[in-house]
PLY file of the C-alpha trace (Angstrom):
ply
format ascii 1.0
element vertex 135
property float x
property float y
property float z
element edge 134
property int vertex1
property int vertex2
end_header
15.01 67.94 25.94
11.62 67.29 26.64
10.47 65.32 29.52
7.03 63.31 29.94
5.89 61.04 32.78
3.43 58.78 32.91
1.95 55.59 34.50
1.09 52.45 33.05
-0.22 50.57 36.23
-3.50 49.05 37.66
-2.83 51.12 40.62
-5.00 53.67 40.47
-3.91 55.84 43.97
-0.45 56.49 41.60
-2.39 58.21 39.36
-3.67 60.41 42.11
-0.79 61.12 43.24
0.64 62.44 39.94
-1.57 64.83 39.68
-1.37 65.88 43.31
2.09 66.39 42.61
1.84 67.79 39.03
3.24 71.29 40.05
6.36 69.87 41.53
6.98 67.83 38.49
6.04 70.79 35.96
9.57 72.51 38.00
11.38 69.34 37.16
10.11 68.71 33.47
11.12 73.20 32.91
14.29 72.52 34.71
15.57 69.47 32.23
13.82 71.44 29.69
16.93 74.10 29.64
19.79 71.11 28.79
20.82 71.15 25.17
20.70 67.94 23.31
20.90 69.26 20.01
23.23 66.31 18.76
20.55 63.39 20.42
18.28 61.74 18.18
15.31 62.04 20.22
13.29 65.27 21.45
11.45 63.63 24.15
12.34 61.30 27.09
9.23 59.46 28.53
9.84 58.00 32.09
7.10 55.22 32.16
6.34 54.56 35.70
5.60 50.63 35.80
4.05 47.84 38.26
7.67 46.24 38.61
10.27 46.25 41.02
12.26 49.33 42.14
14.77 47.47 39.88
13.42 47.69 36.67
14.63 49.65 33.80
13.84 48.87 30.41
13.89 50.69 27.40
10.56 50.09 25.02
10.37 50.49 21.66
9.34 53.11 19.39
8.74 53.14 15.59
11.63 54.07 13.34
12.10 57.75 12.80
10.41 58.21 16.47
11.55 61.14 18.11
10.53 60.08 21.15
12.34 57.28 23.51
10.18 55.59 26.10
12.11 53.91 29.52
9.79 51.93 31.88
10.63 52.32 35.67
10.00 50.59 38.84
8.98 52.34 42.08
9.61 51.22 45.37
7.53 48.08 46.55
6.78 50.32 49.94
4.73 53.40 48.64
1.72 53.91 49.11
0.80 57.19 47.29
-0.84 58.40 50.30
-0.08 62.55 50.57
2.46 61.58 53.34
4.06 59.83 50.72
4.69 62.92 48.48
8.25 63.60 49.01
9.19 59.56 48.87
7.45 58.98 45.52
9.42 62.56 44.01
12.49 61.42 45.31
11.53 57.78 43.70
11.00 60.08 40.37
14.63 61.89 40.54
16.36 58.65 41.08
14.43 56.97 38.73
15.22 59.07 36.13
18.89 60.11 37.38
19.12 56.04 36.63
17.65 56.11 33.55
19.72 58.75 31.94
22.34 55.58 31.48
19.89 54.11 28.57
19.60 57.45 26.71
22.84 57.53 24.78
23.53 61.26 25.70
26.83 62.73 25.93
28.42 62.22 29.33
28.46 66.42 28.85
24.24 66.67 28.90
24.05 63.68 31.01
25.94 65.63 33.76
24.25 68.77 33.43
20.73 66.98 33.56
22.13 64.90 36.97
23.07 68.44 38.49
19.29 69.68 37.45
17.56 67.28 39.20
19.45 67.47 42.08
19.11 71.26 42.43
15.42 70.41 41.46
15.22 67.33 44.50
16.74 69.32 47.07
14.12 72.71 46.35
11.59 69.81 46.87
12.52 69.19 49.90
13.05 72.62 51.01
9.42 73.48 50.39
8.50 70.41 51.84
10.20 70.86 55.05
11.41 67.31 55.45
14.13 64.92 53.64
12.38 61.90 52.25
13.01 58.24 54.40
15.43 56.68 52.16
0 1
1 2
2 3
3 4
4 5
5 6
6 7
7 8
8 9
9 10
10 11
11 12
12 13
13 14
14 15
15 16
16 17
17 18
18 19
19 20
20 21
21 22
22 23
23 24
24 25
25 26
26 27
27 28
28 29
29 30
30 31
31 32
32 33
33 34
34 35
35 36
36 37
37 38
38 39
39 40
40 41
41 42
42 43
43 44
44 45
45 46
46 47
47 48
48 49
49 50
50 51
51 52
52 53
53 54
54 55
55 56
56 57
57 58
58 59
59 60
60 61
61 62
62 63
63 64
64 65
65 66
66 67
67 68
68 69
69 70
70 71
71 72
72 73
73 74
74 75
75 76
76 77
77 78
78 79
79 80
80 81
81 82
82 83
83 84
84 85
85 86
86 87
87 88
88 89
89 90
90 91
91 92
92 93
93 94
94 95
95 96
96 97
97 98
98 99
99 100
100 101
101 102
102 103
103 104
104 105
105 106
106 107
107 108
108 109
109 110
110 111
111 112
112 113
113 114
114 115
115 116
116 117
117 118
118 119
119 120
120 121
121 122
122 123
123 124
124 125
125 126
126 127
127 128
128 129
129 130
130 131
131 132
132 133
133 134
């Protein structure tokens, strides 16, 4: 399975940070990369990060035949995508997408293999960061 992230927001420090964190989310994008999904109908999962509530999931439409399925996300209200923020908005990220893996219609199989990845994937995060995110 193929991950992609992206931000559809007017907030332009998010976009910042993405790319200051791009290395730590190439790890996570190789890591879910490895999980088998041969019987999905999509190749691609695109987390959406949107300007709504930490709350928000949705699932977006695609055209027919798409082999791509698109879920919007909220991030928490209190981020401010300052550096110090790093490890809050990847931990945001994980659980975002942890929550997100509900909507995809995987087997419970891939679904708990790809939970187990990003949680190996979170806690070498923190590792190299040196510090557990506030929750």
């Amino acid at each position: 399975m193929d991950l992609s992230l992206t931000s559809v927001t007017a907030n332009r420090s998010l976009g910042r940070a993405l790319r200051r964190v791009s290395s730590a989310l190439d790890e996570l994008k190789s890591s879910v990369s490895c999980v088998g999904v041969q019987a999905w109908k999509y190749t691609t999962l695109q987390l959406a990060l949107v300007d709504e509530s930490e709350a928000h999931v949705a699932v977006q439409r695609t055209p027919r035949g798409s082999r791509l399925l698109q879920i919007a996300v909220g991030l928490p209200q209190g981020l401010t995508f300052a550096p110090d923020d790093d490890p809050q908005l990847l931990s945001a990220i994980a659980g975002q997408l942890l929550r997100s893996l509900d909507h995809t219609g995987l087997s419970s199989e891939a679904r708990r293999e790809l939970t187990q990845r990003i949680g190996s994937w979170r806690d070498r995060i923190y590792a190299q960061l040196g510090r557990r995110p506030v929750q």
